[in-house]
N, C-alpha and C positions, 0 to 999 in steps of 0.2 A: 641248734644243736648244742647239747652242755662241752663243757668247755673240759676237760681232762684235768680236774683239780685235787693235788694231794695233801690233807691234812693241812691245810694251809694255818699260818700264825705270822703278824708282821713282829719283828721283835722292836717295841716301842722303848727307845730312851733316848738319852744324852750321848752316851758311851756305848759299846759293844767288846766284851774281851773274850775270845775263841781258845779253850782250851782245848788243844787234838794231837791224837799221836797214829801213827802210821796207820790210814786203813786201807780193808781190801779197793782194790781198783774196779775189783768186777763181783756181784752177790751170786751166791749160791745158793739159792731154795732150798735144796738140797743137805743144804749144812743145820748140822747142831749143836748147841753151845756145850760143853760139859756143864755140869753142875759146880766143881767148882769155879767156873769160869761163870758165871751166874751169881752164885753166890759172893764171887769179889766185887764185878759191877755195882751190885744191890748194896754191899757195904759199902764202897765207893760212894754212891748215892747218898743215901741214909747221911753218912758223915758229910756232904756239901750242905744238904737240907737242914743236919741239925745246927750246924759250927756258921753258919753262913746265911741263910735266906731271914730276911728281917720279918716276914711276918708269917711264921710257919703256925702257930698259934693264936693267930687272929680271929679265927672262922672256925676251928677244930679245934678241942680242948687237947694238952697233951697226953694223957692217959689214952686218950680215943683216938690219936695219932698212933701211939705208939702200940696200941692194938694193933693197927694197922700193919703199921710195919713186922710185928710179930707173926701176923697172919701170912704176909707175904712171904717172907722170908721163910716161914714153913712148909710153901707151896712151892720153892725152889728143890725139886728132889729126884727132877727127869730132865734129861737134854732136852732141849728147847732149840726148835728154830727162833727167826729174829720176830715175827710176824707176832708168834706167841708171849714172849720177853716183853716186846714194847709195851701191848695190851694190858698184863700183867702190872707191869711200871706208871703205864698214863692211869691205871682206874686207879692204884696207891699217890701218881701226886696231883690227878685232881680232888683230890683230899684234902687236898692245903683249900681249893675255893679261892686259889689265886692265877687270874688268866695271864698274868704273864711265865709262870710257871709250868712248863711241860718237858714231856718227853718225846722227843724226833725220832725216827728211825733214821736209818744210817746211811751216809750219801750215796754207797753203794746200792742198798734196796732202793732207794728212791728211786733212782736213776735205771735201775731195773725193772722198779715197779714202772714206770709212765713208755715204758716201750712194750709192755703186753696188750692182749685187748681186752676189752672189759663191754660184757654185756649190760650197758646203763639201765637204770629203771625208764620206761617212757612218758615220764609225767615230774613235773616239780613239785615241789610239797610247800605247805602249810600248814603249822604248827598252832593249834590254838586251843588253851588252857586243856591239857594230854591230851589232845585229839589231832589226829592226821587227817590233813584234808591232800585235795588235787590242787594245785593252782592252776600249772598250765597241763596242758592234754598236749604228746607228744607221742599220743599213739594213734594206731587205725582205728581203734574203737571209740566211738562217737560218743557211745553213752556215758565216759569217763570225763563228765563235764570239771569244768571248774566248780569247786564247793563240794564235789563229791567226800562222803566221808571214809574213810581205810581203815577197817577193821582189823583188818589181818592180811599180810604179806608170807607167802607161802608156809602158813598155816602157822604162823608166829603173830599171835595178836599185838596190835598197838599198843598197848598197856605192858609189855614185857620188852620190845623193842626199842621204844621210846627212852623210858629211862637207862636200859644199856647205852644208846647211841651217846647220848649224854652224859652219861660216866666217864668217855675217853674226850669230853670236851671240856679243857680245864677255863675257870671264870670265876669273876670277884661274886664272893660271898653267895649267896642262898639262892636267888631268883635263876631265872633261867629263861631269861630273853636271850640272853649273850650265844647261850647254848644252840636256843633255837634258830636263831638268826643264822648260825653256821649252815645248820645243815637244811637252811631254804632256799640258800643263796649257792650253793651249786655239791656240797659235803655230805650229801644224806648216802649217795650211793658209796662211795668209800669209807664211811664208819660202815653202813651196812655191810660191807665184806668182812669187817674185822671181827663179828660176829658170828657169820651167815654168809652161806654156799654164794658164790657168784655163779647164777643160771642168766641162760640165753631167753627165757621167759620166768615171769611169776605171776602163780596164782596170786589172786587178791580176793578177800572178802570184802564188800564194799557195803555202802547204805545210799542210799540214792536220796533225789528230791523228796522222796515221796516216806521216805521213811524206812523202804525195804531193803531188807537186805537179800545181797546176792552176787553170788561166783563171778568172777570176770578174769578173763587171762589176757590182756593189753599185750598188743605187738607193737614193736617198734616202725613207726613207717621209713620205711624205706628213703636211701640218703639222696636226694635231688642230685641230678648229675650237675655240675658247677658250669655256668657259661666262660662260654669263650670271651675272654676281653682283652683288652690292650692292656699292659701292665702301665698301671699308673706311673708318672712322675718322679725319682726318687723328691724325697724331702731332702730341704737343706738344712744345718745345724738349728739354723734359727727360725725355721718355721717347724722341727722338731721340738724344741725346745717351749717355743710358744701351744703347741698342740699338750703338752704336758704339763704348764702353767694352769691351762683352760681346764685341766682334768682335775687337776689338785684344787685350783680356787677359783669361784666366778662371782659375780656383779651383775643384776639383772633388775632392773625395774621393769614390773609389767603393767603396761597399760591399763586393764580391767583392776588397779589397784593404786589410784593415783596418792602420791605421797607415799608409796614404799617401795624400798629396795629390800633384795633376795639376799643377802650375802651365802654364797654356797662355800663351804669347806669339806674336803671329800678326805682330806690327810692334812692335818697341821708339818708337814713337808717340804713347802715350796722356800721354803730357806734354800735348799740349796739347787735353787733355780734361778735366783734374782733375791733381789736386796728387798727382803719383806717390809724391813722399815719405812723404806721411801713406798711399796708399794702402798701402805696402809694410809702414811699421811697422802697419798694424793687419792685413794679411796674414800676417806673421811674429810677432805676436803672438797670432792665430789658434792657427796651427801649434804653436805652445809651449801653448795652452789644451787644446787637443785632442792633447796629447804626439803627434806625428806621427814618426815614426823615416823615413822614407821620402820625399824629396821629388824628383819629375817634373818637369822643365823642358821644355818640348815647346816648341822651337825648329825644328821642319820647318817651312820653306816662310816661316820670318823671313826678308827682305831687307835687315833692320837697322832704322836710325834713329839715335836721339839715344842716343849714347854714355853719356852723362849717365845716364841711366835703370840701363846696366847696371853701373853701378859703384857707382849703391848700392843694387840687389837685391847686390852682393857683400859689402856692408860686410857684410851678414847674413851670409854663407859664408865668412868669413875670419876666422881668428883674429888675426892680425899683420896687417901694413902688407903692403899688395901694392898689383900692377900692374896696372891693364884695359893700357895704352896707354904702351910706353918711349919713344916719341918720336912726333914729327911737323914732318919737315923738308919743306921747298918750296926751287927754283932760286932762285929768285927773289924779292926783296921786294914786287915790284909789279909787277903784267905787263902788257906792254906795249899791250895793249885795252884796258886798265879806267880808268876816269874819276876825279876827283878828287872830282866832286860826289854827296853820297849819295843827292840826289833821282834822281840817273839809273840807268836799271834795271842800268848794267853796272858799278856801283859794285861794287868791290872795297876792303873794310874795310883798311889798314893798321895799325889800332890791334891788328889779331887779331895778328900778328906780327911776331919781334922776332928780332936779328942776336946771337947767343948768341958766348961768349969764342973759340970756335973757328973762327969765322966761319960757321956755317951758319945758316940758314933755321928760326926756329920758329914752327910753330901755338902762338896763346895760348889754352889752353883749361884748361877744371878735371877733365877725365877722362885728361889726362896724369902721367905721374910716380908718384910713391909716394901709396898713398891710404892712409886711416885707418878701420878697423873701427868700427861700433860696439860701443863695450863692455858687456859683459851681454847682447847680442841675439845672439851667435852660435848659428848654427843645428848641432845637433851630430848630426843622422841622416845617413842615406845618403845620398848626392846621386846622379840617374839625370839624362842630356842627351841629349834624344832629338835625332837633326840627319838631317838627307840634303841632296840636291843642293841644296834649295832654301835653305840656311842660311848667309848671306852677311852680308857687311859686318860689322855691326857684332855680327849674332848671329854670325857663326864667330869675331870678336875674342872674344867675352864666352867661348866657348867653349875655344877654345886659351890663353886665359892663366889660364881655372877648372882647367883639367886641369895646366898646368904649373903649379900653386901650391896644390892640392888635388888630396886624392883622390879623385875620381867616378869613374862608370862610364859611356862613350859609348856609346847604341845605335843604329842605324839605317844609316844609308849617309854617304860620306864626303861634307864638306860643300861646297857651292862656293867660301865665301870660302877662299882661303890660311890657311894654321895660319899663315904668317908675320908676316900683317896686309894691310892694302889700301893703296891710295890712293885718298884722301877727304878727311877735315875737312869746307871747302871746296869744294863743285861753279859751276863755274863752263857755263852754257848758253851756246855760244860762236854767233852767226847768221854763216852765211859770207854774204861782201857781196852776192855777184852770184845766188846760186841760192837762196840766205835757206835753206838746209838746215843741222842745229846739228849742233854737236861739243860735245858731253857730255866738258867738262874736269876732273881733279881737281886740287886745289893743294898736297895734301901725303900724302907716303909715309907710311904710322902704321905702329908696329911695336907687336906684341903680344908679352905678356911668356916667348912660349916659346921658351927659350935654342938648341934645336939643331933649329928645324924645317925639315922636306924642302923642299928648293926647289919652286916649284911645286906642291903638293900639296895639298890643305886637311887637316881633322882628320879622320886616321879613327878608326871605334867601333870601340871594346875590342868589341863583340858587332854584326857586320853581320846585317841584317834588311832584306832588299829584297823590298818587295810584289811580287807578280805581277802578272801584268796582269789576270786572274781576280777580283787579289781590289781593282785598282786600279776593274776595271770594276763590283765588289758595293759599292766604297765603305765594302770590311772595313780593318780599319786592323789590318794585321800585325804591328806594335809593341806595340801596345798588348796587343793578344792575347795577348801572349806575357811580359808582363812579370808575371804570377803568377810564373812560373817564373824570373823574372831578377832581380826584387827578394826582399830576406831582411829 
């Protein structure tokens, strides 16, 4: 059964500063903004974006932003409920083509929104070069195998859906792995509302094995009644703790693959789980125990975290002095929302940045600059970096500056964060005053150490390997399958 997912976004940095002023406690459907209470938010907005976000002109020229903003801002001219506003705001700042940069709805709708009920589609999706497939089949209808193709969803073609759904998915630069990965992994049916009627069935136009197309209207199968069990055991702190450890990071060598280890990273996170440091050196001392020639970093579906972390699993893969991170500038020393005081939630730290001999803006942080290996610990086998859409922030930094300063080999699908770097450090939760809806700010451009990457683009694999929907819907893992043959 899908899992009741809203608009989901982790917010990836070092820091977090929460700008918020009084909201409602409970949403009103019901309510509508005035307009000039729309048009203040929107200014509001506009001025964090222009005064404040390090790379609003990155991916967007400014005259073609600032259409934009014209555009919108002319489209403020009728009360709005919130449902309408957000939509309106996410398809303006996924504009920027920056995924750390969005607009939330408000903790009130949220909180209202995940207590209704919601007629799910009954099938997962697969997204592949604009084409909607089935993955898995979660309906009565038998013939809605996996690979089936989706034409049209109650008489709205894929080719007009698609790129809507993905207009309120904000992501670094042009591709649209990032985009797609959202909405396979549990988000198709909630952008689809923000569009589009929520019905208790839909028509589908489909394309079958064979080539044909043809009407299908999928029902949901019916919810299996839950067995009776004994409630389990509670957990205790530290076997909670350890079940959380094992989800963020793991260590596997598999037999059918002698001389390699799996290393899995699901979040660069577990920092604050346990002392990453000593975990790494007694992982890499592992590896040297059991002479491993082969080492798997399985970064699918990382969204990042603490940069910190990947720079010294690197000290191990580096012989010399290298780079995770060549800079991290911001506009601004101070912006002009944030407080002085640090008890308040929308404190913005000062002491993190400092006015360098050029005059620009820097993030103070220890994953910037030239780093130092450790000595005697370098790891001397193969290095394998599994990545796809889902391999952002700070996993496609750790990624593009491993390749441009080592030889590895990338497998998988290209990644969503830019080979060039993000904008992060820094996340700032901005509340807009009148409709308490947030603007997901970041405070600094970070550049990753690969000298001539493609504008817009993230990293792609020396060997692509894209699952099928077949085998996304068996839960087969087509990478892995395959790396007998790709490791030596």
């Amino acid at each position: 059964m899908k899992a009741l997912l809203l608009f989901f976004f982790c917010c990836l940095g070092h820091l977090g500063a929460v700008a918020q002023s009084a909201a409602p406690a409970v949403y009103d459907p019901a309510q509508r903004y005035a307009v000039a209470q729309l048009q203040s938010d929107f200014a509001y907005l506009r001025r964090a974006l222009e005064e404040v976000h390090p790379g609003l002109y990155w991916y967007t020229p400014k005259d073609s932003l600032d259409r934009a903003f014209t555009r919108t801002a002319a489209a403020l001219t009728h009360p709005m409920a919130e449902p309408e506003y957000w939509q309106l705001l996410q398809t303006l700042v996924g504009r920027v083509h920056c995924g750390h940069t969005r607009v939330r709805q408000s903790a009130a709708y949220r909180a209202w929104f995940r207590r209704q009920p919601h007629p799910y589609l009954p099938f997962t999706v697969a997204v592949r070069h604009n084409q909607l497939f089935v993955a898995e089949n979660q309906s009565t209808a038998p013939e809605l195998r996996s690979g089936t193709e989706i034409l049209a969803i109650d008489g709205h073609p894929t080719a007009e859906v698609l790129p809507r759904l993905r207009s309120l998915i904000s992501a670094d630069g042009y591709g649209t792995g990032f985009q797609d990965k959202e909405l396979e992994t549990g988000f198709f049916d909630s952008y689809y509302w923000s569009f589009y009627e929520a019905k208790p069935t839909y028509p589908l136009l489909v394309r079958d094995s064979t080539g044909q197309q043809r009407p299908l209207t999928p029902l949901p199968k019916p919810a299996k009644p839950k067995p009776l069990t004994s409630m389990p055991a509670p957990l205790t702190a530290e076997q909670h703790r350890t079940r959380q450890l094992d989800r963020l990071r793991s260590m596997r060598y598999p037999e059918d693959l002698p001389g390699t280890a799996i290393f899995r990273i699901r979040e660069f996170s577990y920092d604050e789980l346990e002392d990453y440091k000593r975990f790494h050196q007694q992982l890499f001392a592992d590896l040297s125990k059991r002479r491993i020639k082969q080492l798997v970093i399985d970064l699918r579906g990382n969204a990042g975290g603490n940069q910190e972390i990947s720079v010294d699993i690197l000290k191990y893969l580096m012989k010399s002095e290298f780079i995770l991170n060549k800079s991290a500038l911001t506009p601004v020393l101070y912006p002009f929302f944030a407080q002085p005081d640090s008890l308040k939630p929308d404190y913005f730290n000062p002491a993190r940045v400092r006015r360098l001999l050029d005059g620009t803006i820097s993030f103070i942080n220890s994953d910037l600059g030239p780093q130092q290996p450790y000595r005697g610990r370098y790891f001397r086998g193969q290095v394998v970096v599994l990545v796809d859409g889902g391999t952002f922030s700070a996993a496609s930094n750790f990624t593009a500056s491993l390749l441009a300063q080592r030889r590895i080999t990338v497998i998988g699908e290209e990644t969503g964060g830019a080979e060039a770097g993000c904008n992060g450090g820094t996340i700032s939760d901005l509340e807009l005053p009148e409709t308490h809806l947030v603007l997901q700010l970041p405070h600094f451009r970070i550049l990753t150490a690969c000298p001539h990457p493609q504008l817009g683009r993230g990293v792609r694999p020396d060997i692509e390997v894209v699952p099928t929907p077949q085998q996304l819907a068996s839960h087969t893992d087509a990478v892995l399958g395959q790396l007998p043959a790709l490791v030596h």
